[in-house]
Structure formats: structure tokens, C-alpha cells
N, C-alpha and C positions, 0 to 999 in steps of 0.2 A: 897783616897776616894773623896775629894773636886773637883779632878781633871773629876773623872768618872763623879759623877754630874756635872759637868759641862758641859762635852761634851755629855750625856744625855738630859739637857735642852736646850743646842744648837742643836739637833739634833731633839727634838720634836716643837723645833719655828721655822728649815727651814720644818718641814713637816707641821703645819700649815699654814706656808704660800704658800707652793706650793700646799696644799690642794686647789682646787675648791670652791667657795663659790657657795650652793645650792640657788636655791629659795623658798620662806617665802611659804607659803602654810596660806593662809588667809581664814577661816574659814568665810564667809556670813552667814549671817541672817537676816540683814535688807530688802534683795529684796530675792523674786525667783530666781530660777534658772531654765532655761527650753535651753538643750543643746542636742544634738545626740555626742557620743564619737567619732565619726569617718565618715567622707566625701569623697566623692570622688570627685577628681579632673580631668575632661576629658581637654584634647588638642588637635586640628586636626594637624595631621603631615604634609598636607599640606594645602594652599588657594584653591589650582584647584590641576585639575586630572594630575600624572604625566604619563607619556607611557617611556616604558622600552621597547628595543628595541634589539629582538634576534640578533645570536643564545645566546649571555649573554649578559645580564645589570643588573644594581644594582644601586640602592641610600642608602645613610647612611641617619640617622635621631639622635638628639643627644634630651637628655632631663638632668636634675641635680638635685638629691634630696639634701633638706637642714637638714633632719635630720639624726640623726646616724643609725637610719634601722629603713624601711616601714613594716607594717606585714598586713597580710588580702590582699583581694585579689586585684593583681595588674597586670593590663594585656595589650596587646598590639593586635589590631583588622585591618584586612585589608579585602577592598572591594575589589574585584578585577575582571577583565574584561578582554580575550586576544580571540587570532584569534583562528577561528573553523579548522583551518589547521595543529595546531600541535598537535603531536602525542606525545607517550610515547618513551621514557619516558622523557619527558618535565616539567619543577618542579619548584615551586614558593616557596623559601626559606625564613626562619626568621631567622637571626644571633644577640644575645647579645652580643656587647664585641668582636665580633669575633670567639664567638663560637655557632655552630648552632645549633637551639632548635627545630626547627620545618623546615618539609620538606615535600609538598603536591603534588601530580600528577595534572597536568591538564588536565582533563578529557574532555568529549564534552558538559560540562554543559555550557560551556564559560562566566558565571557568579559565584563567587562562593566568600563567607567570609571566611578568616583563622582566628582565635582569638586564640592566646596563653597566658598562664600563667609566668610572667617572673619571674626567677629562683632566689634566697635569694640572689646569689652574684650580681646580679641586683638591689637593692633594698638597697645597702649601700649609707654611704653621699658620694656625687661626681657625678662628668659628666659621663651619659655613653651612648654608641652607639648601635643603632639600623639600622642593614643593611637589607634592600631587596634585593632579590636575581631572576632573572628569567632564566632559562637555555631553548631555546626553541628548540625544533626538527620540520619540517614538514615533510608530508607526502614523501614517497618515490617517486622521481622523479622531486618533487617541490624543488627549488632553488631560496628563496628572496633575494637581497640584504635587506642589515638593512636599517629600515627607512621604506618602501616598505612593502606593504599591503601583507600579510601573520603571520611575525614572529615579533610578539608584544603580550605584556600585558598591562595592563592601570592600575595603583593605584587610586581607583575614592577619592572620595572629602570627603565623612564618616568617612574614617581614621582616628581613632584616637588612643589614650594613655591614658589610664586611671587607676591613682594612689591613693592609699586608704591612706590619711594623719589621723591619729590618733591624739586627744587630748592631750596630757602626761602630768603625772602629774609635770615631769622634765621640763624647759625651761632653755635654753641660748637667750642671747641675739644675738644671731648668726643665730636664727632662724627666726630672721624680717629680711623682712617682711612677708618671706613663713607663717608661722602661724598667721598672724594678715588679712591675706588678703579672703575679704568674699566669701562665695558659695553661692548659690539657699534653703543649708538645713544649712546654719551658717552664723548668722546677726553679722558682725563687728560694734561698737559700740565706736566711738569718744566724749567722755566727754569733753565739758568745761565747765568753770566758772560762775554761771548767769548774773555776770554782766561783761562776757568779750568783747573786746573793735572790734571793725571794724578792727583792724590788726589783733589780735589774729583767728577773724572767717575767714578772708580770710588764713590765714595758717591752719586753721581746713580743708578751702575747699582745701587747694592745697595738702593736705595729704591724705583726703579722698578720689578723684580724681584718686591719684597717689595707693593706694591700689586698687580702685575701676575698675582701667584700668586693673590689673591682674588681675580680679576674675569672676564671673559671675551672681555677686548683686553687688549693691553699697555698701557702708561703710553710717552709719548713722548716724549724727549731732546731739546730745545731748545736751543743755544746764541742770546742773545737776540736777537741781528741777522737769524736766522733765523725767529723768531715772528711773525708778521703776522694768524693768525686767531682768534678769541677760540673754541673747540670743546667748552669745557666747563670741568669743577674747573681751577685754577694753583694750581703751590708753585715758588716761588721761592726757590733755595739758592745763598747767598756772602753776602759782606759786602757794604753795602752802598756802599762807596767802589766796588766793581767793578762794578757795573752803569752803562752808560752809556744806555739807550735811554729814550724820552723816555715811554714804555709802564712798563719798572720805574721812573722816578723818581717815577710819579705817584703809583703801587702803593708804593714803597718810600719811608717820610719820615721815619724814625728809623733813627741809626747802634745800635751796641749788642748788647747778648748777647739776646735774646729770640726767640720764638716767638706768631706772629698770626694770626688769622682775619679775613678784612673779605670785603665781597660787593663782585663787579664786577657791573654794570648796566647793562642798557640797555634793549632790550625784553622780555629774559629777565633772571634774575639766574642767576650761577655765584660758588661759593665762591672764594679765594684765600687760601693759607697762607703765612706769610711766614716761611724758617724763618733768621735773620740771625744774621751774628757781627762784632766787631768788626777782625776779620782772617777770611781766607779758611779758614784750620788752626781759627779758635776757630768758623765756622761750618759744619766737618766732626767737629769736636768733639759742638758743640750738636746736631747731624742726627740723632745716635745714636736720638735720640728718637723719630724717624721709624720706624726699623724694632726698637725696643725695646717691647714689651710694658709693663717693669714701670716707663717712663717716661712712656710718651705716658697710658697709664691714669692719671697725676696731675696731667696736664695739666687745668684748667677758666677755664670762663672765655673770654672774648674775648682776653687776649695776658697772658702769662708771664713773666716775666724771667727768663733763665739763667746769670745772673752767676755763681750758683754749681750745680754738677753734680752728681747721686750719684753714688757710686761700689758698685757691688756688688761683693761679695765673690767670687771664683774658684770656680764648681763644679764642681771634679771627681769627683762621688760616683760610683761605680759602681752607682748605682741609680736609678731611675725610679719615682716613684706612678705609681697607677691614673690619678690624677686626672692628670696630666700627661700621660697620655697621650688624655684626653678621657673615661676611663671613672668617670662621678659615682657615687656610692653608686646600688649595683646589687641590684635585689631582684627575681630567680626564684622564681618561684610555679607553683603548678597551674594550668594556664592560660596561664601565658609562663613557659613551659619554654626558651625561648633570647634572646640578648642578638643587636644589632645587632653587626655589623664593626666593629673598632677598629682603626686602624693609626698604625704605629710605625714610626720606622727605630733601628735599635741599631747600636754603633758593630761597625767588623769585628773578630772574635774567631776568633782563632787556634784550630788544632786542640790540646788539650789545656787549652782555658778550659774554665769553670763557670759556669752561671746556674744559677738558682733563679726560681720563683716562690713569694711569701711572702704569702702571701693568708691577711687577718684579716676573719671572716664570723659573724654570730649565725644562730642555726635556731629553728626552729620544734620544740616541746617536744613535741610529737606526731609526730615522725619518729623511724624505728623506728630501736634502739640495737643491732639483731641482723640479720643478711641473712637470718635464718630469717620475720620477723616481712615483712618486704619488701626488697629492695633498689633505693637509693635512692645514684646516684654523680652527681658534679661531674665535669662533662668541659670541662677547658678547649684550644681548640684553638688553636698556633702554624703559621699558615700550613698551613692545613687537619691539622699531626698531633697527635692525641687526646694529653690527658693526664689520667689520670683519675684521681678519687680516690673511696672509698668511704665515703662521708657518715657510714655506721652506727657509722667506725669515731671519731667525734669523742669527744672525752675533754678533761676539764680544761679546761675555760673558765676563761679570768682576765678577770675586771670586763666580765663578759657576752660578751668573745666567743672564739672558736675560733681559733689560729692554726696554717696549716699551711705546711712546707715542700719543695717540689715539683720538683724536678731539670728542668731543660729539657733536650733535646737540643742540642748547639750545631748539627748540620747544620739542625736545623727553624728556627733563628734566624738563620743566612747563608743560609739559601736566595734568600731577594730582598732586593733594598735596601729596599723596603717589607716591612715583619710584618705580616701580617691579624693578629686575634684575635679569638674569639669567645668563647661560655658557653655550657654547655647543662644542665639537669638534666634524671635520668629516672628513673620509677617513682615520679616526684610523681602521678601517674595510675595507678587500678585497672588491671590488665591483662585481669579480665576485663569489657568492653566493656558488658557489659547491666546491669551490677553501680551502683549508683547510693550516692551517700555524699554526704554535705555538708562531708569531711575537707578539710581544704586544709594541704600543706605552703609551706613559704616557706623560702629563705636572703636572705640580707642581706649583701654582700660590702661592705666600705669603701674607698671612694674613696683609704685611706691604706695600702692593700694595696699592694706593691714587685712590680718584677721587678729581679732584681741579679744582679751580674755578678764572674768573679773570672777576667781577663784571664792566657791564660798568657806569658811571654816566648817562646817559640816563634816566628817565623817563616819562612812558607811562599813572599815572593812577592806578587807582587799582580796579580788580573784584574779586568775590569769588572765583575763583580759589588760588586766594592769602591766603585766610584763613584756617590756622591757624598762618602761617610761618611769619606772618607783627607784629603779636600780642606776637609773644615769651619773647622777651628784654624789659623790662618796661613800660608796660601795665596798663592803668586805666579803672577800673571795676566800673560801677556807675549800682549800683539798687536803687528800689525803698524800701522805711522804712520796715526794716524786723522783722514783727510782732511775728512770732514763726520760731521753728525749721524747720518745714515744708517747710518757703521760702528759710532756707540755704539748707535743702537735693534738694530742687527745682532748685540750680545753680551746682548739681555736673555734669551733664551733660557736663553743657558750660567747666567748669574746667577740664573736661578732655580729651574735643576736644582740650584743648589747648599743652596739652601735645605733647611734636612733639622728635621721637626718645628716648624715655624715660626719656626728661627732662622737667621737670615743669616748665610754664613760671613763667616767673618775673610779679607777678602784684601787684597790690597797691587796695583794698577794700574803695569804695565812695558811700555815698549819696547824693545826685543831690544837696543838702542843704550844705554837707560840703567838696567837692571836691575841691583845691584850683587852682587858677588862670597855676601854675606851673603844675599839675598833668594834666589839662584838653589838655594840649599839647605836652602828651605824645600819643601813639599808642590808642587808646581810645576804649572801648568798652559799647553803653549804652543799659541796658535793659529798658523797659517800653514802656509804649505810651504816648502822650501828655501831660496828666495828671500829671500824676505818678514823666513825667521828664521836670512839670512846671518852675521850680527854673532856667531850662537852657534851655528856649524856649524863652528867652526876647528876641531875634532878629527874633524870628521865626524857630529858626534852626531847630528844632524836628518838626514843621508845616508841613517845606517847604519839609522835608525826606518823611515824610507820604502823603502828596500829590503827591508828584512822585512816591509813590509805587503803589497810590491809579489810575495814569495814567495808569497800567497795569492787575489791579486784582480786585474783590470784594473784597475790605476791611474788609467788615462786617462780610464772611466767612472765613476771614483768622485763624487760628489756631496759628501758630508756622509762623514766617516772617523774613527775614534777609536783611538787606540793606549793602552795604557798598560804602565807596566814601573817597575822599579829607577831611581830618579832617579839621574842622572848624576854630578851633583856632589853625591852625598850619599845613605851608606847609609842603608838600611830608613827613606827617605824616596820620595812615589812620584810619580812624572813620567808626565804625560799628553801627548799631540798629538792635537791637532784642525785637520780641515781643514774651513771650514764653508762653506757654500751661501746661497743667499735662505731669507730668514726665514721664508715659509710652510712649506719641507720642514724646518729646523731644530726647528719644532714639533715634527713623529711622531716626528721624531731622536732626540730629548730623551725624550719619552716614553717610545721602545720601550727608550730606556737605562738609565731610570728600573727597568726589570723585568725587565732580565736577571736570568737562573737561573743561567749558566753558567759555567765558569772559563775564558772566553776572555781574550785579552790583544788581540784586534781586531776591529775592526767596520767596513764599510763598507756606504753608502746607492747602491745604483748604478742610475742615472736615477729614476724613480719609483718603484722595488721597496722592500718592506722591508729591514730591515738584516738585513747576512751576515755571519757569525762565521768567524772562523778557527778551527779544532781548539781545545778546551780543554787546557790544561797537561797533564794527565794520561796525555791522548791524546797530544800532542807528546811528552813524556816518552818516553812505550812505544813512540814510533815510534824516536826518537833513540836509545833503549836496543838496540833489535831491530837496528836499523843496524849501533852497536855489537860487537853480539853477532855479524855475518854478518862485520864487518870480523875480528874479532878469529879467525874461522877459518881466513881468507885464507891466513894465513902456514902454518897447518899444513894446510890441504889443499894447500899446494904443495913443504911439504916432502915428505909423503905421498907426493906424484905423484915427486919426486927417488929417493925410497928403494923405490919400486915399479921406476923406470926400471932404478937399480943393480940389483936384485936378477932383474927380466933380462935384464940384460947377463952378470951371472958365469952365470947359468945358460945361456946361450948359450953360452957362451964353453967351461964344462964340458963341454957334449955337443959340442962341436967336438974337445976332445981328446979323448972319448971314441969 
């Protein structure tokens, strides 16, 4: 009998423990609650129009839910555009998964939207695939090659996906940050401490930022005294000894290192993340988590302890996968002959660096080994410039596959602070058009294909094209005294132009009053104007910036303005000014900065206009040289004019005694 209970209460302590801990369900009353149970989420499938190119092509599209099943309505919508020349039956397909759900005639409307409903096994947690499909026929007697004005369709730019995330009243912590990240009809909502410290707000803003950049509203900055309306997800960030209101004490009921999920309640539920330390430093510490990929991914569970932290190792490699830049094993075929956009930002590289691209790809054994047989080339393009290679000429496979190595230009690599990339292959298709085969080529690129880099010590200088990629690695942010929350939601903008490839810079939170000698010679970034950033204008420095912007712009109409140059206290380190505006024009601000092309050193927003560049360096340069060059005559066209005078004067003087 002793024995049976025994292994009775051993058997109900391992199923306690391999039970799931749910989350608390915390009952409000002190604030409102004003929520919608359920949002939806759109994404465009792509940046620009793609063209699919008879008689078949197809592009995949991938998307990943983070919850265990979506419900309500969830769907997938395409604009579409092809030639008045094909006939029936010529058909623009929708495939889930692989399996196709929808299948449409193209008719002679030659514009037409397909919107389908995608099917429950769509809709579970995980990655899944969305394929295009065009099959085209022409008219009888017409024969296009692909490519060739006839047999095409166009994906335009509307395309999107749009997936219905549901409230629940369940949470895992597996589901940060998909459910803490804001929509247009659900305000994310960042709690801190009233009296928390200039580090702690600068990790409010690099979280907020980093939610903010996935959503389609910002995330907003609460000091607690200020919170009064319940509007959706809370994360609450500090120890828990600094919170005084009677709202976090109820939410907050353990000191300690950990990280939590519970649901607040009332006629709606909304999530609450709790992210705590047992000092204010071990709870900026622990946050990392927050905007850390390869942290928050090992989070599970209802609540975590973080008593102890990883630490990862320093990457400095001069190289990038495929796959980190979003590109998974990638297979061109007859038929999808090109890859979606990828974009990248690479760090800036001086004139006289080197990149490579080193792309390792299997082929298809019936692709020809002579350009007599066919020609058949890889074109890969940076920022729309081609770089090709000729397939025929592969040789020496090791352990199946082909490795080659491809010189980038570095101007196609600085040209913007974002890199498109594409693929394309051609002469996977007959050329002549009537000609019918059942051949199929394929390549195979792998996801562990590089682009790398070999920086030269050279430098040129710095313009806006440089920003954001100068300011990533240890960055100081100086504003001016920040009187309420309003000036912190005021900086998420900056915070999240600075994001580059999904990672949050490094920066350090300064007032012009207590910034130290050490910080100011880091990568710098100042907001304000003269005033504002008196404490660090005793040489003139913030003057002497504003007067060179003021050489090129009405100052007085400026709105939104950026400068950048040589940091002041510290070479080939690079110092920014901003003067910033309300937060709606900070948006396009941001953005149109985001794509500069050019080597300007300033920008200004004047009243609701786009932004106005000053002359690039270049142009500056050749003006200052031309200058220069007209000064530097001065002196001998006046000596010239001296020695013309003397010479007559004696010849006057001559014919007088003569």
C-alpha cells in the first residue's frame, strides 16, 4: 500500500511539473479599459510590381504565424495586370502549401483582383508558402519568346496579406513580440517608473522603436503617473521597488530578475509583459531581451527567471549569409526565372574597399556546358546593377555543389542606405517561341552563400547617405531636458531610423548638461538648436553648424533639418544635428532619409515640402576649387595690369623726347 502511494505521488509531482504554467488573469479596476478583440494585420507581398513571364512563371511568398491557430477572416489579395494577347485558357493560380486554392481565367479585362480566403491548415503556428502561378497561352499563330511583349502578367504593388490576430485570453511568452507589436486600431503601451533614470528611457525608446518598426503605429511612452487608460498590450519596464501606482502594484507582485506574461481583464482581455529587475541597471540589463532576437526566441512559458544572462560572442565578421539577409535556399527554374527583392543595408565602405559575392549553387545536369549548345547566365542585381555570370562556364563541383566568386562594385553597394537585391536567370526558356520541349533547367543557390567585405582604411568624410550605418555601434544621443512623455514618444522616429537589419543601435541617452567628456567622442548624435544645446556651444560648435546650413536654406522655414559632418571632439568619428518638428512630418522625414542617393552633408523639410539637399561634396569641392583658381589669378592679373601701365609710360615718355 505505501509503495502504491508512493508511486501515485511521484506520478502526480512529474505531471505537475510537466504541467504548463498558465497565465494570471488580473482583474482591473483601477483604469478603463477601451480595446477591439481582434485586428488585422496587412503586409505587402511586395515593394514594387513583379512581371511573371509566359508561357509559366510563378513566385513564392512566405509569411509565419506566432500563435497556435488564427480564426476569422484571413486572406490573401492580388492586383494583377497581363497582355491583351492571351487567350484561354490562360490562368492565374493561388497555391497554399503547395496546394491550390484558387484558379482564375484571364479574360480580356486585362486588369482584374483575385482575393481568396486561406484555408484553416493555413492558419496554424509556423512558416508557410504562398505561390503565384501564371500559365499563359496567345492567340493562335502568335509566338513570343519570354521576356518579349505579348506573354506576361504583372503582380502590381497593392498585394497584400491580411491576417486577423485575435486577443486571447491565453498568452505564452513565445508570442513576443507578435502580440505586443501596435496596429492603427490597438495602442501598445510601454510603462515606466516616474522617477526613471536617462538609461532606463533610452531602453524604453530602443524597445519601443523596435516594436514600433513592425507595426503600423508607434508604441507609446508612459511614465506611470501618467497612465490612466487601459488601450491595449502593457510591458512594464524597472524594478519593481520603483513603481508606486496602485495599477503596477497590482500587475507587479514579485521583486527579482525575471520576465512575465499575465492577461489584464475586464470586458476585453489584453496581454501584459512584465519585464523586472531587482535594481533599475539589472532591469536594463534583463530588457536586452526585448529587442534581442537570439534572446526573447528562448523565452517559453508563462514567466522566466534571469537571474543569469547569455552572453554572446562579438560579431565582427566582414561577411553576411544569404540567410540573414532573408534570402532561404533559393531555386530558379524554367518558369521562375526571378527571385523576389531582398534588401540589406551594408556598413559604409570607403573608396578603395572590396566586396565579393560568393555564391555556393547546385544545377541541373542537363544545362548546357558550351554557349554553343545554349546560353544560359546568373544575373544577380545590386541595386538594380547587373552582375552576371555564365552558368555554361561551371566546373569542379565539390560535394555537389558549384562555388563562385563575383566582384561587387562598391558605388552599386553605397548607393543607398538600403540594398535591393534580386536574381534572375535566362535561356532557361527556348528562344524559339513555337518550339515546345518538356526540358526544365533549375539552379539551387544556398541560403549559406556570403556577401563580404574587405574595408579599405581610406577616408573620404561623411554625408547623409552614411546615415544610419555610422551611428549603429556606440552612439551618443544628446536632447534637450525632457519635460513629459510627449518629448520621449517625440524621439521614436529618430530610434527607429536607427534600426539597420533588425538590429537596435548601441546608444547611450544625454543631456547637453550631463553628457561626459568620454561619451561626446563617441559616433554623436545632437538634437536641438542653439539654445536648447547651449552647455555645448562654448567653442561655437552648434553656431558655427547652423550657420553653414543657414548658407544654403531659409532657416526660419525650416521644419525638420539634418546636418552631418566630422565630429568635433573626435576624429573619423561622425556628428549629426537635428532639428525636429511634430511627430507626423518626422515620419516622411525619416523616410525620405532612409533613401538618400547623394553626398549631401544637409537636408532641410520646409513647411510641408519634401526634403532640400544642399550641393553634394563633390559639387562643393569644384565650386571651392574654381574660387580657388579665380583667387589665385587676382594677384597676376594685377601685376599684369602694373607692367602694361609701366611699359606705357616709358613709351610715352620716349616719343616725348623724340
Amino acid at each position: 500500500m505505501y509503495k502504491q502511494l508512493m508511486i501515485l505521488a511521484m506520478a502526480w509531482l512529474i505531471f505537475m511539473i510537466a504541467m504548463p504554467v498558465q497565465a494570471e488573469t488580473i482583474k482591473v479596476e483601477a483604469l478603463p479599459m477601451e480595446v477591439t478583440s481582434s485586428y488585422q494585420q496587412k503586409q505587402l507581398l511586395s515593394r514594387q510590381p513583379i512581371e511573371l513571364k509566359g508561357p509559366i512563371g510563378g513566385m513564392d511568398f512566405f509569411y509565419t504565424i506566432t500563435e497556435q491557430q488564427l480564426d476569422g477572416e484571413n486572406k490573401v489579395s492580388f492586383d494583377i495586370r497581363y497582355s491583351k494577347l492571351l487567350i484561354a485558357p490562360s490562368t492565374f493560380s493561388i497555391a497554399v502549401d503547395d496546394v491550390t486554392i484558387e484558379s482564375v481565367a484571364l479574360t480580356n479585362e486585362q486588369i482584374k483582383n483575385v482575393t481568396v480566403t486561406l484555408p484553416k491548415r493555413a492558419l496554424k503556428k509556423g512558416t508557410h508558402k504562398i505561390t503565384a502561378s501564371f500559365n499563359g497561352l496567345l492567340k493562335e499563330g502568335i509566338c513570343a519568346a519570354p521576356g518579349e511583349l505579348g506573354n506576361w502578367l504583372v503582380i502590381e504593388m497593392p498585394s497584400y496579406l491580411s491576417l486577423n490576430n485575435t486577443l486571447s485570453d491565453e498568452i505564452t511568452l513565445e508570442e513576443y513580440p507578435a502580440s505586443f507589436i501596435p496596429t492603427k486600431n490597438r495602442t501598445s503601451t510601454l510603462i515606466i517608473p516616474n522617477e526613471g533614470s536617462l538609461a532606463l528611457h533610452n531602453r524604453a525608446l530602443q524597445v519601443a522603436a523596435f516594436l514600433s518598426k513592425q507595426g503600423t503605429a508607434n508604441v507609446q511612452i508612459v511614465r506611470e503617473g501618467d497612465y490612466n487608460n487601459i488601450t491595449g498590450p502593457v510591458i512594464l519596464l524597472g524594478a519593481k521597488e520603483q513603481f508606486t501606482t496602485a495599477f503596477a502594484k497590482q500587475v507587479i507582485k514579485e521583486a527579482g530578475n525575471y520576465v512575465q506574461v499575465d492577461v489584464l481583464q475586464q470586458q476585453q482581455s489584453v496581454p501584459v509583459l512584465k519585464m523586472i529587475g531587482d535594481t533599475e541597471e539589472r532591469a536594463i540589463q534583463n530588457s536586452e531581451g526585448l529587442v534581442n532576437i537570439k534572446m526573447y526566441e528562448q523565452w517559453h512559458g508563462q514567466k522566466m527567471p534571469l537571474d543569469v544572462l547569455p552572453t554572446f560572442p562579438l560579431e565582427e565578421a566582414n561577411y553576411v549569409t544569404f540567410q540573414e539577409i532573408g534570402i532561404q535556399n533559393l531555386e530558379l527554374a524554367t518558369g521562375k526565372e526571378q527571385s523576389i527583392q531582398y534588401y540589406y543595408s551594408f556598413p559604409k565602405l570607403e573608396k578603395g574597399s572590396k566586396a565579393y559575392m560568393n555564391v555556393k549553387l547546385r544545377k541541373a545536369d542537363v544545362i548546357p556546358t558550351t554557349k554553343d549548345e545554349r546560353k544560359v547566365e546568373l544575373i544577380m542585381y545590386i541595386n538594380q546593377v547587373p552582375i552576371a555570370y555564365d552558368l555554361s562556364k561551371l566546373k569542379d563541383d565539390k560535394e555537389g555543389y558549384y562555388n563562385l566568386k563575383l566582384p561587387i562594385p562598391i558605388d552599386a553597394l553605397n548607393e543607398k542606405t538600403v540594398t535591393a537585391l534580386h536574381f534572375e536567370v535566362t535561356g532557361f526558356t527556348l528562344s524559339d517561341p513555337c518550339e515546345i520541349t518538356n526540358e526544365r533547367y533549375w539552379i539551387y543557390i544556398d541560403e549559406q552563400s556570403t556577401i563580404s567585405w574587405q574595408p579599405s582604411e581610406e577616408t573620404t568624410g561623411y554625408s547623409l547617405r552614411d546615415f544610419p550605418t555610422v551611428f549603429t555601434e556606440g552612439a551618443t544621443i544628446v536632447v534637450p531636458k525632457q519635460k513629459d512623455t510627449a518629448d520621449s514618444n517625440a524621439l521614436v522616429e529618430l530610434y527607429k531610423s536607427l534600426i539597420v537589419n533588425g538590429q537596435v543601435a548601441k546608444t547611450t541617452l544625454q543631456l547637453p548638461t550631463t553628457v561626459s567628456a568620454e561619451e561626446l567622442k563617441q559616433p554623436l548624435l545632437l538634437i536641438g538648436d542653439a539654445n536648447e544645446l547651449e552647455a555645448l556651444d562654448k567653442d561655437g560648435v552648434i553656431t558655427k553648424l547652423i550657420e553653414k546650413r543657414q548658407q544654403f536654406f531659409i532657416d526660419d522655414e525650416a521644419k525638420n533639418t539634418v546636418m552631418i559632418q566630422e565630429n568635433h571632439w573626435a576624429k573619423n568619428k561622425p556628428l549629426v544635428l537635428f532639428t525636429l518638428a511634430d511627430l507626423p512630418s518626422q515620419k516622411q522625414f525619416f523616410t525620405t532619409l532612409l533613401e538618400v542617393t547623394q553626398n549631401s552633408e544637409i537636408a532641410v523639410q520646409l513647411g510641408d515640402n519634401p526634403l532640400m539637399f544642399s550641393p553634394a561634396q563633390q559639387e562643393q569641392s569644384t565650386q571651392k576649387k574654381n574660387k580657388l583658381s579665380v583667387m589665385a589669378l587676382v594677384p597676376i592679373f594685377i601685376i599684369g595690369l602694373l607692367l602694361l601701365i609701366v611699359i606705357l609710360y616709358l613709351l610715352a615718355k620716349r616719343k616725348k623726347k623724340a
